[in-house]
VMD Tcl script that builds the backbone (N, CA, C; Angstrom):
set m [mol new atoms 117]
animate dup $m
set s [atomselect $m all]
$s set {name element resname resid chain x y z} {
  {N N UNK 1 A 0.842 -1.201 0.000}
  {CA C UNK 1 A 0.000 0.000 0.000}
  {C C UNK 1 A 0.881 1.258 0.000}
  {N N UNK 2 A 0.535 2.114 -1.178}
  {CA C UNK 2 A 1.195 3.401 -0.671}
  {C C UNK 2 A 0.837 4.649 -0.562}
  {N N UNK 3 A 1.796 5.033 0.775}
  {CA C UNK 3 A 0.809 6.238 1.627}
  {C C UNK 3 A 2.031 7.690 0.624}
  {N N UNK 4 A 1.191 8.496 0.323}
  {CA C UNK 4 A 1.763 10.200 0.229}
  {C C UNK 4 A 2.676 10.510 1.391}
  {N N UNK 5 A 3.847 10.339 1.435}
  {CA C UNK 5 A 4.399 10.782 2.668}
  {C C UNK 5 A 4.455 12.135 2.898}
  {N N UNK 6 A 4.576 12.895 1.755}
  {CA C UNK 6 A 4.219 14.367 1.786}
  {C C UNK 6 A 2.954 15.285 2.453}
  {N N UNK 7 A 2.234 14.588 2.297}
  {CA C UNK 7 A 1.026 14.540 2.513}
  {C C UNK 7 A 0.752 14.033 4.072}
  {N N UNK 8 A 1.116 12.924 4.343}
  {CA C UNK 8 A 0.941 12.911 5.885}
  {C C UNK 8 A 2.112 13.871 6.581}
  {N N UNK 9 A 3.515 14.559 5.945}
  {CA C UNK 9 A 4.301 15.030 6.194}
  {C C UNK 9 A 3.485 17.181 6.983}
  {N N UNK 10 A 2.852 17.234 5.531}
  {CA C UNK 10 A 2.291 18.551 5.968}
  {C C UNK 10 A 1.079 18.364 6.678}
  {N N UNK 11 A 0.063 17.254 6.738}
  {CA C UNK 11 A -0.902 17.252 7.669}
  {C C UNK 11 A -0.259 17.421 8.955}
  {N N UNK 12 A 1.030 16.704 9.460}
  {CA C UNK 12 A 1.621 16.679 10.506}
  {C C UNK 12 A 2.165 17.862 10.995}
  {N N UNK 13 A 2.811 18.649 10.005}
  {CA C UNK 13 A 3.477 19.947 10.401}
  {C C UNK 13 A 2.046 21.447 10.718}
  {N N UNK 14 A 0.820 20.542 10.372}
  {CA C UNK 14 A -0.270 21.723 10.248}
  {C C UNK 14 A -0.939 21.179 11.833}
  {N N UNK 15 A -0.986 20.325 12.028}
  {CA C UNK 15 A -1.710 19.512 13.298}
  {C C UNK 15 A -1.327 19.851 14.371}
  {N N UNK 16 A 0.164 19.245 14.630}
  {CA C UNK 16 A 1.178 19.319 15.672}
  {C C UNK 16 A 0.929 20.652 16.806}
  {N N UNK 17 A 1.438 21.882 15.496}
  {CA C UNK 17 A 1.277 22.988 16.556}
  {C C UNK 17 A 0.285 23.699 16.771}
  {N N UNK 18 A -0.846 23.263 16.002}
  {CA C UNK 18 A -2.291 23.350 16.649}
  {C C UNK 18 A -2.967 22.483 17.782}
  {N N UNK 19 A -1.993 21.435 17.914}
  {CA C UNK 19 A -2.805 21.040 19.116}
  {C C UNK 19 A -1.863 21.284 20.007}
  {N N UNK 20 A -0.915 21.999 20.001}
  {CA C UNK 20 A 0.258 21.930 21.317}
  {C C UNK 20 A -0.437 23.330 21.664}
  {N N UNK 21 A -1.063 24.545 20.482}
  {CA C UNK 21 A -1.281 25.724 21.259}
  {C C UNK 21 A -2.950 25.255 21.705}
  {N N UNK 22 A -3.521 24.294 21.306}
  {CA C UNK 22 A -4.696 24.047 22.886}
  {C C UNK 22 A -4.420 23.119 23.500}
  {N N UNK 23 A -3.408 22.717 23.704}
  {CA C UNK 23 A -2.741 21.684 24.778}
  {C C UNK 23 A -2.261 22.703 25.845}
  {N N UNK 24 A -1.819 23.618 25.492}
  {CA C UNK 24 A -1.664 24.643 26.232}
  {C C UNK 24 A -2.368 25.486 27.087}
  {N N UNK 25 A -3.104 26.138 25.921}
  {CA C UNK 25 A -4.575 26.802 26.222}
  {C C UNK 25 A -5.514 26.254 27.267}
  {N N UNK 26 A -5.783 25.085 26.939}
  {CA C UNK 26 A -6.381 24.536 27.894}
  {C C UNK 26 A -6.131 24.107 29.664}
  {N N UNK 27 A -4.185 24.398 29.204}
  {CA C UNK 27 A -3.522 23.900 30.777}
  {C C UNK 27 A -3.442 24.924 31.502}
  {N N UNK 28 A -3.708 26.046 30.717}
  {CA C UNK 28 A -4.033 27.570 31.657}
  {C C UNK 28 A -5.489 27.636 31.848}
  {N N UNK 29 A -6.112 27.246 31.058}
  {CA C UNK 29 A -7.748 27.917 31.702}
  {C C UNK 29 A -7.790 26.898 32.577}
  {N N UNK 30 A -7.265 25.441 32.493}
  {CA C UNK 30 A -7.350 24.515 33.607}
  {C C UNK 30 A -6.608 24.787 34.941}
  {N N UNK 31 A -5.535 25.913 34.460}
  {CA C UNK 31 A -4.738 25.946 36.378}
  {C C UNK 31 A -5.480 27.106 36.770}
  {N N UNK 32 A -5.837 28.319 36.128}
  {CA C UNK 32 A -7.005 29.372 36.135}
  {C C UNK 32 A -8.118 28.540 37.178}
  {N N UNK 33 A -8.757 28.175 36.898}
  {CA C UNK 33 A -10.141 27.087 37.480}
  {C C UNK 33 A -9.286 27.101 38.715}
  {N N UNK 34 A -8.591 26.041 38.754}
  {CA C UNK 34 A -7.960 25.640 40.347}
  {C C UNK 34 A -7.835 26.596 41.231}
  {N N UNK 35 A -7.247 27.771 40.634}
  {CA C UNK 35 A -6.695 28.850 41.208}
  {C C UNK 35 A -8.231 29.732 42.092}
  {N N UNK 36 A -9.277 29.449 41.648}
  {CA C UNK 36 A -10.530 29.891 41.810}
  {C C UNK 36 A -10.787 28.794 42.564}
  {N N UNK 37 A -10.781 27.557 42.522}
  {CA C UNK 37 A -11.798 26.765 43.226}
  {C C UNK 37 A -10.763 26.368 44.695}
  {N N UNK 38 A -9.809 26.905 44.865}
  {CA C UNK 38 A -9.068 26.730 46.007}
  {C C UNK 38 A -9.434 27.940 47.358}
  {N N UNK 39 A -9.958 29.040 46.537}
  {CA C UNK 39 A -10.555 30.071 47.369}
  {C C UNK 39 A -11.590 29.734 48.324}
}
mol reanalyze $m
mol bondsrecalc $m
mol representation Tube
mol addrep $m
């Protein structure tokens, strides 16, 4: 079987740092929350 490596190459380079900036995003509105529910 053959895969486009190019193709899974730029899906990867388009993915990656979209999910690292709401991997992120999310680990601040998640320590945000804590920071409130410790009050």
């Amino acid at each position: 079987m053959y895969t486009d490596w190019t193709a899974v190459a730029l899906l990867l380079f388009t993915t990656v740092p979209l999910l690292a900036v709401v991997a992120t995003a999310a680990f601040f509105i998640w320590q945000q929350k804590k920071k409130q529910q410790l009050r």
